[in-house]
PDB file of N, CA, C and O in Angstrom:
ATOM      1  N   UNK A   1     101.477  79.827 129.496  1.00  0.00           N
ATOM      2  CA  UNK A   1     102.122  79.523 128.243  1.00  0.00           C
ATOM      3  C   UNK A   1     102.096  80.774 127.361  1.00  0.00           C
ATOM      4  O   UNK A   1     101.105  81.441 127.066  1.00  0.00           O
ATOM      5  N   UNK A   2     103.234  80.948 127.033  1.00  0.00           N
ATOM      6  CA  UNK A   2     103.437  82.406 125.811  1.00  0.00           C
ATOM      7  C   UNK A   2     102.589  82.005 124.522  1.00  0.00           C
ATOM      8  O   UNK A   2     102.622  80.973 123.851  1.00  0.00           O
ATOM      9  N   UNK A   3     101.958  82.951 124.418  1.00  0.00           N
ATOM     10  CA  UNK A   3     101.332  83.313 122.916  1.00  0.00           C
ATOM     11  C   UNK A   3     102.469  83.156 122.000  1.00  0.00           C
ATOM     12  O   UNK A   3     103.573  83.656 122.214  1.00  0.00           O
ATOM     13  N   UNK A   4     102.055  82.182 120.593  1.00  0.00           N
ATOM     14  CA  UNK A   4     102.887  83.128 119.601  1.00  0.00           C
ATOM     15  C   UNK A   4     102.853  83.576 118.341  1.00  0.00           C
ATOM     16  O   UNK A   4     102.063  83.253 117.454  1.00  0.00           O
ATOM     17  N   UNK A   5     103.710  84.306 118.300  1.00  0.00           N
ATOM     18  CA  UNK A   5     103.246  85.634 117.372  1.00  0.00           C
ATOM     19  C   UNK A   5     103.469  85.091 115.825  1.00  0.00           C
ATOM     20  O   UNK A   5     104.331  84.222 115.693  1.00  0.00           O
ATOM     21  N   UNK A   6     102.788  85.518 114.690  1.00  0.00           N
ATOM     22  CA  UNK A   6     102.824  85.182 113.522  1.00  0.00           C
ATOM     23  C   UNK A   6     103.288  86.772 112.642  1.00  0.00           C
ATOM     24  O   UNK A   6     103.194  87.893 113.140  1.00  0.00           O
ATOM     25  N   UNK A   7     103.646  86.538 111.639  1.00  0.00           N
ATOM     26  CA  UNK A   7     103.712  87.531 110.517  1.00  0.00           C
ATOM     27  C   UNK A   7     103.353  87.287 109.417  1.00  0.00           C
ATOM     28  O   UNK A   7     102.942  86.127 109.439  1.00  0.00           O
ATOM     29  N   UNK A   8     103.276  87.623 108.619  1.00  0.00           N
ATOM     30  CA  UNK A   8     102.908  87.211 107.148  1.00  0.00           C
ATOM     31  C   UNK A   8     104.264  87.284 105.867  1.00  0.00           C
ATOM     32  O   UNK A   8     105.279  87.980 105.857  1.00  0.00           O
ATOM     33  N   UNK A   9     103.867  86.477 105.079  1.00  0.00           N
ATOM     34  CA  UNK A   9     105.214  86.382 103.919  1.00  0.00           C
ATOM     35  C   UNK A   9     104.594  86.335 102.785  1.00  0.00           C
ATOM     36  O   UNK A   9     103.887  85.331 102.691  1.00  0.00           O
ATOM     37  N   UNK A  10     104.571  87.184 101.673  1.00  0.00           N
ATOM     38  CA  UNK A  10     103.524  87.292 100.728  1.00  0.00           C
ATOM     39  C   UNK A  10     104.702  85.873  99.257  1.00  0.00           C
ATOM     40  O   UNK A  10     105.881  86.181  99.080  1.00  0.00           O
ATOM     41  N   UNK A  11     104.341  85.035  98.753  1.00  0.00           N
ATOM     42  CA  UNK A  11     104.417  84.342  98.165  1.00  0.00           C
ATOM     43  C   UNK A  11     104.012  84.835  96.811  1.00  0.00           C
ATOM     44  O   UNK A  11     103.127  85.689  96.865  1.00  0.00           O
ATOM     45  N   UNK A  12     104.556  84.422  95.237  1.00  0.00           N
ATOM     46  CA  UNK A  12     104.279  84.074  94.221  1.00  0.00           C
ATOM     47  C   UNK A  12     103.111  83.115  94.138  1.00  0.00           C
ATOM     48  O   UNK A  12     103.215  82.031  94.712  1.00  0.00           O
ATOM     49  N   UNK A  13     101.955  83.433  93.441  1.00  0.00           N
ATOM     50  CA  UNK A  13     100.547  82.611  93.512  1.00  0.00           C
ATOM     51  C   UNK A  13     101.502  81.412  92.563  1.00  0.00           C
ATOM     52  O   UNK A  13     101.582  80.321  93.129  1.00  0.00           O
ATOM     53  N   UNK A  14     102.037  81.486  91.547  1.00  0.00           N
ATOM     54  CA  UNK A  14     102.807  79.951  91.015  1.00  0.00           C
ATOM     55  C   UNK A  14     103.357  79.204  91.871  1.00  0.00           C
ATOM     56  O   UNK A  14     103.244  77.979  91.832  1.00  0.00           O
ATOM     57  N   UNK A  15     103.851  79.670  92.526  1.00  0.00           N
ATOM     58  CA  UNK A  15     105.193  78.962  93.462  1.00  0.00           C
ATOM     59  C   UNK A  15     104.238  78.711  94.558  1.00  0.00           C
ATOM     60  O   UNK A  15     104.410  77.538  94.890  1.00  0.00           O
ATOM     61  N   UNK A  16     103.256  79.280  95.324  1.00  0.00           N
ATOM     62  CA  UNK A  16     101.888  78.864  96.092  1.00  0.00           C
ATOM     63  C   UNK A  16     101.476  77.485  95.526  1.00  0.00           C
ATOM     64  O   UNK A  16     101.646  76.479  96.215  1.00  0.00           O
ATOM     65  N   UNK A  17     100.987  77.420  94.400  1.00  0.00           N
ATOM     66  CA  UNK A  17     100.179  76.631  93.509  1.00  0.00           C
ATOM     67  C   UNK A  17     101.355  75.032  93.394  1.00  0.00           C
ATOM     68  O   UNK A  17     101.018  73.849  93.361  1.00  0.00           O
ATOM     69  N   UNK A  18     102.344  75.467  93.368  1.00  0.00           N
ATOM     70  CA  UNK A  18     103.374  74.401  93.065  1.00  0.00           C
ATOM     71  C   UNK A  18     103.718  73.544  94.699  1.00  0.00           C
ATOM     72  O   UNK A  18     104.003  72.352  94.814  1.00  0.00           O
ATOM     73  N   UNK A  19     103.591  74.513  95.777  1.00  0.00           N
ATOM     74  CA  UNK A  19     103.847  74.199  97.129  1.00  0.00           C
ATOM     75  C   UNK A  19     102.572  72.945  97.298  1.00  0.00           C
ATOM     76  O   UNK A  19     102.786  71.753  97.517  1.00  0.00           O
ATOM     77  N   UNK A  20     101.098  73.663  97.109  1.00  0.00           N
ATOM     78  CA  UNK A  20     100.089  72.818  97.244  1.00  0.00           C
ATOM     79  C   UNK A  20     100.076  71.665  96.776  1.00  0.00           C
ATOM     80  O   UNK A  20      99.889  70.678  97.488  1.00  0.00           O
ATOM     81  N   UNK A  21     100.318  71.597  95.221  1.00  0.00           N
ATOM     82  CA  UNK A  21     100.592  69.917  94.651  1.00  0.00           C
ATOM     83  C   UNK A  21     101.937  69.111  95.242  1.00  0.00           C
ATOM     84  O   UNK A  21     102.336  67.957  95.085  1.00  0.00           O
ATOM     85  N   UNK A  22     102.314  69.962  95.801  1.00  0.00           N
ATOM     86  CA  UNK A  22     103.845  68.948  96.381  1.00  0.00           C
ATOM     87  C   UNK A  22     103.202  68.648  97.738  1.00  0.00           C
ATOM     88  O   UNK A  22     104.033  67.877  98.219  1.00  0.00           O
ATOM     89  N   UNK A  23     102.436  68.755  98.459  1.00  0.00           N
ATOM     90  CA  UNK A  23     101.933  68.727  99.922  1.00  0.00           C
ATOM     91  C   UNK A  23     100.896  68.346  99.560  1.00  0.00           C
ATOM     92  O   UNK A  23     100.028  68.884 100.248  1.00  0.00           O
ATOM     93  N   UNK A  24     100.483  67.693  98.836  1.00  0.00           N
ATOM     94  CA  UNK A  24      98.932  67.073  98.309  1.00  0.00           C
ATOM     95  C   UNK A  24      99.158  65.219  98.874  1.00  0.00           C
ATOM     96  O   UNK A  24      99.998  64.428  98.444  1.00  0.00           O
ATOM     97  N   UNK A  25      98.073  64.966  99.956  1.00  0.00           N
ATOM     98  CA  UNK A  25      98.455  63.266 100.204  1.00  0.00           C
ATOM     99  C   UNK A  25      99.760  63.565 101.699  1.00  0.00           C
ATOM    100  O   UNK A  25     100.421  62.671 102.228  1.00  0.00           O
ATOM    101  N   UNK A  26      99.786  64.701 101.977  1.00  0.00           N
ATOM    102  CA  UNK A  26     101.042  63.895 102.809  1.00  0.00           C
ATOM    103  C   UNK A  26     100.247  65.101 104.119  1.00  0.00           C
ATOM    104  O   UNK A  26      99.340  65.924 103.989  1.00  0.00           O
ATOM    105  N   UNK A  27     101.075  64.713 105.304  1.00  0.00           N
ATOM    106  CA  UNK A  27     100.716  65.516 106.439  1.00  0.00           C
ATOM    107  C   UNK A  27     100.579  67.022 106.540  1.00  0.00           C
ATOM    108  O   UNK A  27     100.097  67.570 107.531  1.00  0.00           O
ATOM    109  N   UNK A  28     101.116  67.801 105.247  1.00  0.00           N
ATOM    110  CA  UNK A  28     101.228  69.022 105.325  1.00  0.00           C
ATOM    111  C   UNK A  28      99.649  69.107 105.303  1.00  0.00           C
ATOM    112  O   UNK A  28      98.864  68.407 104.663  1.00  0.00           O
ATOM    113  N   UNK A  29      99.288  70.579 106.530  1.00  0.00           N
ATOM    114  CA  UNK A  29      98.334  70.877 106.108  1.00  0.00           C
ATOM    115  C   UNK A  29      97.634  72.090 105.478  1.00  0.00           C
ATOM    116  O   UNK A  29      96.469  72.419 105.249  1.00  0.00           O
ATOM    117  N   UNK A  30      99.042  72.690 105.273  1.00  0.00           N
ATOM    118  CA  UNK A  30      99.307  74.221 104.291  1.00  0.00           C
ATOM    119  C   UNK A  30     100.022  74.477 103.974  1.00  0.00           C
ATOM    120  O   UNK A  30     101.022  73.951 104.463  1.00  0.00           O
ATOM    121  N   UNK A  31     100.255  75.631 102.741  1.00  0.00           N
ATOM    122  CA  UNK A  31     101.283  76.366 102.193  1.00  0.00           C
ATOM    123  C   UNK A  31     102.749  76.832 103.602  1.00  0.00           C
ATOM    124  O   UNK A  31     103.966  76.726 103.756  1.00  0.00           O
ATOM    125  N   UNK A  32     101.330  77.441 104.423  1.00  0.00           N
ATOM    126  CA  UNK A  32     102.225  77.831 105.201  1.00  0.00           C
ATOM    127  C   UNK A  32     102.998  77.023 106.340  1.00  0.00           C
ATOM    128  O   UNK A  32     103.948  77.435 107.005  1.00  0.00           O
ATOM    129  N   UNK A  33     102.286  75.606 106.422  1.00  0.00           N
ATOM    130  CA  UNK A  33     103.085  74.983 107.348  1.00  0.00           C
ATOM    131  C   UNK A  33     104.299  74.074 106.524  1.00  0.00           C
ATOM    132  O   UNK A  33     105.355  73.634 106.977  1.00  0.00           O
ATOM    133  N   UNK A  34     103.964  74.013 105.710  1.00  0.00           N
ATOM    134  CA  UNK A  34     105.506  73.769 104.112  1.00  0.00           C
ATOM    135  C   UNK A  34     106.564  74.540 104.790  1.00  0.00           C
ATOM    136  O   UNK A  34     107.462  74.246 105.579  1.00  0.00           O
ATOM    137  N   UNK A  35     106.116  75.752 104.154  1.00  0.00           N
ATOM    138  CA  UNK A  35     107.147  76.669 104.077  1.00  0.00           C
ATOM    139  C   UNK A  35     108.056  77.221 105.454  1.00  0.00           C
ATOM    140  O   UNK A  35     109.098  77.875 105.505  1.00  0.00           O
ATOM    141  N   UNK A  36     106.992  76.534 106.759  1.00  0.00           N
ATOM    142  CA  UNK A  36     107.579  76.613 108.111  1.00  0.00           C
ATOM    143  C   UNK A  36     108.762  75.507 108.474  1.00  0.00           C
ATOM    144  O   UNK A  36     109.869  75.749 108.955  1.00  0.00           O
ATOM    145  N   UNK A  37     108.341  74.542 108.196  1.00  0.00           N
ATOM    146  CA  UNK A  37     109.086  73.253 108.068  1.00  0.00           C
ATOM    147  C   UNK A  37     110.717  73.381 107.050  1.00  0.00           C
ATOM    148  O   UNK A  37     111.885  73.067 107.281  1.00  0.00           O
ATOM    149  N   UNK A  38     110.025  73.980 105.937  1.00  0.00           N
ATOM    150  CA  UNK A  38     111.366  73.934 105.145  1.00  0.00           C
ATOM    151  C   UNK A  38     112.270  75.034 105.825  1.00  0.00           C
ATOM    152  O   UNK A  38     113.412  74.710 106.148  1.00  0.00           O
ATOM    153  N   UNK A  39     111.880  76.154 106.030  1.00  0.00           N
ATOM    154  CA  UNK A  39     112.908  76.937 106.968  1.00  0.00           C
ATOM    155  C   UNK A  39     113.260  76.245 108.087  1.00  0.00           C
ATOM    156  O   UNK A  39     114.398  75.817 107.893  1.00  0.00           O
ATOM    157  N   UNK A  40     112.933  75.976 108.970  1.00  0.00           N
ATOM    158  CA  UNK A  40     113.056  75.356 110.034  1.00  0.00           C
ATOM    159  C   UNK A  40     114.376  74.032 110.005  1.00  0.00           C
ATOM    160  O   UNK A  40     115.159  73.693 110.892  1.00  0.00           O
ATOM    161  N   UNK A  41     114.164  73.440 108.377  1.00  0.00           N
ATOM    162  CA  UNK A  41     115.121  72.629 108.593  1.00  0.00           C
ATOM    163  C   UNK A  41     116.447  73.116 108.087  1.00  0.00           C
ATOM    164  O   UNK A  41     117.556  72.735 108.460  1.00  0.00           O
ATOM    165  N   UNK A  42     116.118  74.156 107.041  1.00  0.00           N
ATOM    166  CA  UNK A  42     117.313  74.805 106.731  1.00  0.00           C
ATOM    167  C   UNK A  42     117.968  75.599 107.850  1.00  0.00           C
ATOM    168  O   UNK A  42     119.195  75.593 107.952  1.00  0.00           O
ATOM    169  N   UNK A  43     117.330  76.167 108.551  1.00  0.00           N
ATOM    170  CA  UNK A  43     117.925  76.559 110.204  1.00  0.00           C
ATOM    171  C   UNK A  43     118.483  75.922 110.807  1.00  0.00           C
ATOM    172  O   UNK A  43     119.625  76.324 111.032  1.00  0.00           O
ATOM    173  N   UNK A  44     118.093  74.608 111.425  1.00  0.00           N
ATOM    174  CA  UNK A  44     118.613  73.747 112.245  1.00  0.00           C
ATOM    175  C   UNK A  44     119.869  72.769 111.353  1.00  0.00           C
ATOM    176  O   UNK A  44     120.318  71.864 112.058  1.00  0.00           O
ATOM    177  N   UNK A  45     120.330  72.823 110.262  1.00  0.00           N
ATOM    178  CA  UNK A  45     121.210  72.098 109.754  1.00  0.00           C
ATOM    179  C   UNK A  45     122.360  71.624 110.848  1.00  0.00           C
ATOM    180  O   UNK A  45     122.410  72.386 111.813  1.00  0.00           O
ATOM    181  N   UNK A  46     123.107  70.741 110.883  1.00  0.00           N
ATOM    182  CA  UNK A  46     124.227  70.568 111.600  1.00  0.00           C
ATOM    183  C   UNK A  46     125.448  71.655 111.645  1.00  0.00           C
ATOM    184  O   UNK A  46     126.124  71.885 112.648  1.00  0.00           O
ATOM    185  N   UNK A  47     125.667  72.552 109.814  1.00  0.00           N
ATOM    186  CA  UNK A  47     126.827  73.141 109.819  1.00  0.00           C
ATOM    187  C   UNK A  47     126.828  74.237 110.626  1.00  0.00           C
ATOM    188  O   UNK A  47     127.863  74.400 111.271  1.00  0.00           O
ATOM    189  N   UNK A  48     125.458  75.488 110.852  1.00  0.00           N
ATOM    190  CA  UNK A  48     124.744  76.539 111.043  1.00  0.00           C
ATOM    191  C   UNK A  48     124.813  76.258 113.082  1.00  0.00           C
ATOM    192  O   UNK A  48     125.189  77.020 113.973  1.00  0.00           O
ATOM    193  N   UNK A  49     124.360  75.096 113.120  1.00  0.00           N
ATOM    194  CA  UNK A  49     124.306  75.328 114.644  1.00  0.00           C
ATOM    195  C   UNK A  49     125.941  74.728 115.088  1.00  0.00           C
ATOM    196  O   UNK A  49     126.105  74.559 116.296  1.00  0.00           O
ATOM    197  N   UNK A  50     126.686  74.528 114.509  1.00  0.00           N
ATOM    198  CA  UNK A  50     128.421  73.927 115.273  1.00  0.00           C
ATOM    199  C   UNK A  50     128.478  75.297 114.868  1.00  0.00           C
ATOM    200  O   UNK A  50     128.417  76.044 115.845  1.00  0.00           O
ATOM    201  N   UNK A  51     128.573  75.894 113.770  1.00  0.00           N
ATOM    202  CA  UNK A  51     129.569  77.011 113.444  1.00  0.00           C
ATOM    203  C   UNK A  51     129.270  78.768 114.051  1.00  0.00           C
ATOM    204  O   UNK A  51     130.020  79.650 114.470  1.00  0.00           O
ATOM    205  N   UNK A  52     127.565  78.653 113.791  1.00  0.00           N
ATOM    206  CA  UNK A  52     126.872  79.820 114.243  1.00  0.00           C
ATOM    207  C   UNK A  52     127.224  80.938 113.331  1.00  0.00           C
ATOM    208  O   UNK A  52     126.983  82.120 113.580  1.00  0.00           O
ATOM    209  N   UNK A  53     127.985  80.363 111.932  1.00  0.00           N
ATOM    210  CA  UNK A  53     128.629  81.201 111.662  1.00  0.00           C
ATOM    211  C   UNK A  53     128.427  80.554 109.867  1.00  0.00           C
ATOM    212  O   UNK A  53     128.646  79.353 109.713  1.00  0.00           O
ATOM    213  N   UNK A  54     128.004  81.424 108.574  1.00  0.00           N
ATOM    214  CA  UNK A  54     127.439  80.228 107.728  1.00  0.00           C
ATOM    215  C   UNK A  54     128.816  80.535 106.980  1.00  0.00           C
ATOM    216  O   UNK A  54     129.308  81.612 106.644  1.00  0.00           O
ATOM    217  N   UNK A  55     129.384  78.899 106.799  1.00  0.00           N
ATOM    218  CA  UNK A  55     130.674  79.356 105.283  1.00  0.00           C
ATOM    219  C   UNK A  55     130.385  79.902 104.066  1.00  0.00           C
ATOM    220  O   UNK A  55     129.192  80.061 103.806  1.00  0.00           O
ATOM    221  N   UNK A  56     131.328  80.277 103.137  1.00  0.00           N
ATOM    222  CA  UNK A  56     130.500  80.547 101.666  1.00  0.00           C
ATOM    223  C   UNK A  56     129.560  79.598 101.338  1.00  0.00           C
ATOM    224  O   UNK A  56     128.356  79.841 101.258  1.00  0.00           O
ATOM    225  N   UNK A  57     130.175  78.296 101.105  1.00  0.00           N
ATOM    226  CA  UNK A  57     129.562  76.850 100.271  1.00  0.00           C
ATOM    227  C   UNK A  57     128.093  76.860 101.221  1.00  0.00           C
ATOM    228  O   UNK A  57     127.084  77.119 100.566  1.00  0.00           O
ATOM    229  N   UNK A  58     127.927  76.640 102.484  1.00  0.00           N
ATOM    230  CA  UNK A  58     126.325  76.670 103.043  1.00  0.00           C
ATOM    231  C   UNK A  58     125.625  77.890 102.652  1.00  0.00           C
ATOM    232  O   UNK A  58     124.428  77.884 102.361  1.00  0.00           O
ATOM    233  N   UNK A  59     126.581  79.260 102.638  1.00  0.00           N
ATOM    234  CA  UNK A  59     125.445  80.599 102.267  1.00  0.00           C
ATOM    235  C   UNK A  59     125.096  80.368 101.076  1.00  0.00           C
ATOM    236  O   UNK A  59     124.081  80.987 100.756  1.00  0.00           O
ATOM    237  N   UNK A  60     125.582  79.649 100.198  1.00  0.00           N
ATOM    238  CA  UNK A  60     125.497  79.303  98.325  1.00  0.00           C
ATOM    239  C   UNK A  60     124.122  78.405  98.655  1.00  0.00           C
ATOM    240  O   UNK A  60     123.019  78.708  98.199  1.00  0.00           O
ATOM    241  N   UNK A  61     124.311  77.505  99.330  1.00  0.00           N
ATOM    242  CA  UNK A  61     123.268  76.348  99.228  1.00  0.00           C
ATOM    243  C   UNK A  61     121.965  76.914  99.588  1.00  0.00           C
ATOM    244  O   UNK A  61     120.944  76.592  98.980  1.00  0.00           O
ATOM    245  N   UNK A  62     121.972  78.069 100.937  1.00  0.00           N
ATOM    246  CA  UNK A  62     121.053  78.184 101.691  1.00  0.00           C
ATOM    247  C   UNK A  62     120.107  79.219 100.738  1.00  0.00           C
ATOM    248  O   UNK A  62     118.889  79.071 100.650  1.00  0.00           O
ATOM    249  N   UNK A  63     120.767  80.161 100.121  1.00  0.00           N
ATOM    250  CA  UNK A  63     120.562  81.021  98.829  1.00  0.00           C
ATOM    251  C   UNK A  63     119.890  80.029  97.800  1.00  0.00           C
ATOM    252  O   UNK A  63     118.676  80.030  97.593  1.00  0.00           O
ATOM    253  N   UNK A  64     120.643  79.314  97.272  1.00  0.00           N
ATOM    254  CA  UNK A  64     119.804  78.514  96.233  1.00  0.00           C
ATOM    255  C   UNK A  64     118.879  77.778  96.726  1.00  0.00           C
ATOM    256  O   UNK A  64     117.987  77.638  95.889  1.00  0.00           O
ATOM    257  N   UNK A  65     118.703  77.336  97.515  1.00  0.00           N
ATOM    258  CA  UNK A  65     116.929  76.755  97.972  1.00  0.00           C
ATOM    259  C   UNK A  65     115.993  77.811  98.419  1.00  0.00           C
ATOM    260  O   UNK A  65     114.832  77.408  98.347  1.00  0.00           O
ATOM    261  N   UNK A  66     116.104  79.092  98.881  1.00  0.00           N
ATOM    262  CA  UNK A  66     115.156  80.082  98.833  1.00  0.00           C
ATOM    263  C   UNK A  66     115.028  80.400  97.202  1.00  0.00           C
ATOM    264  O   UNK A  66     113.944  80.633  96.666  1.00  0.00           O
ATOM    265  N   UNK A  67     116.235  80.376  96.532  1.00  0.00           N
ATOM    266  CA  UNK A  67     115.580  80.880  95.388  1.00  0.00           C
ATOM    267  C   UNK A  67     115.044  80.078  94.219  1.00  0.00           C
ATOM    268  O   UNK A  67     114.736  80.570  93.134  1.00  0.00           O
ATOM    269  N   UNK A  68     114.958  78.741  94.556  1.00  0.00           N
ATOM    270  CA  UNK A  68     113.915  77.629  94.458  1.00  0.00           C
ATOM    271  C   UNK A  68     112.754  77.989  94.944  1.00  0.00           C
ATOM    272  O   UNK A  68     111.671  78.120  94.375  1.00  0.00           O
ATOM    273  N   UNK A  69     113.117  78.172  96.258  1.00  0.00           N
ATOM    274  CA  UNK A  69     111.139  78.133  96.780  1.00  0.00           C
ATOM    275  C   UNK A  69     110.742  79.991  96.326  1.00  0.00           C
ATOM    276  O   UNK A  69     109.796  80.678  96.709  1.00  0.00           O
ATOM    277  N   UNK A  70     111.583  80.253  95.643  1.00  0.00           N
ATOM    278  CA  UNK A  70     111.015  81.819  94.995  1.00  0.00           C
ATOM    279  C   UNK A  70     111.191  83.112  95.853  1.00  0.00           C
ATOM    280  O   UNK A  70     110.813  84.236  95.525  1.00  0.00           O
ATOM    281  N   UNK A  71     112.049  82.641  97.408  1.00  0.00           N
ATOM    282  CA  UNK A  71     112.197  84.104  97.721  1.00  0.00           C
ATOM    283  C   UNK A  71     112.868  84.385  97.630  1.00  0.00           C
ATOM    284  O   UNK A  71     113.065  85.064  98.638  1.00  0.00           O
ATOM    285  N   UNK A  72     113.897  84.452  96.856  1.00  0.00           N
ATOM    286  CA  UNK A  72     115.501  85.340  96.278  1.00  0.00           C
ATOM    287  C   UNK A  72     115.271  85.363  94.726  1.00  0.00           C
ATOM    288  O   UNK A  72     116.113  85.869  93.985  1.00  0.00           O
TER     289      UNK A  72
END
């Protein structure tokens, strides 16, 4: 079985702090498995895997929820 590899993503300690109380009580069991999940679903969307290709209106959307979760 392949190893796999990690990197690091340095976060806003607010936007950290805000991740934790939203994942407080539920299965998350970190910042970082949040923030794996939420990419993950923004990846796999339906439009992204038919098109392979993102329209304006999804690059708008996909933009404004990173720059919600603070990385844009």
């Amino acid at each position: 079985m392949k190893k796999r590899e990690y990197g690091t993503v340095s976060l806003p300690m607010p936007l950290i702090e805000l991740v934790k109380e939203k994942i407080k009580g539920t299965g998350m069991h970190s910042v970082s498995a949040y923030v794996t999940f939420v990419l993950r679903q923004i990846f796999s969307s339906p439009e992204i895997e038919e098109k392979n290709v993102l329209d304006k209106k999804t690059e708008e959307e996909i933009k404004d929820r990173l720059k919600k979760l603070g990385y844009i």
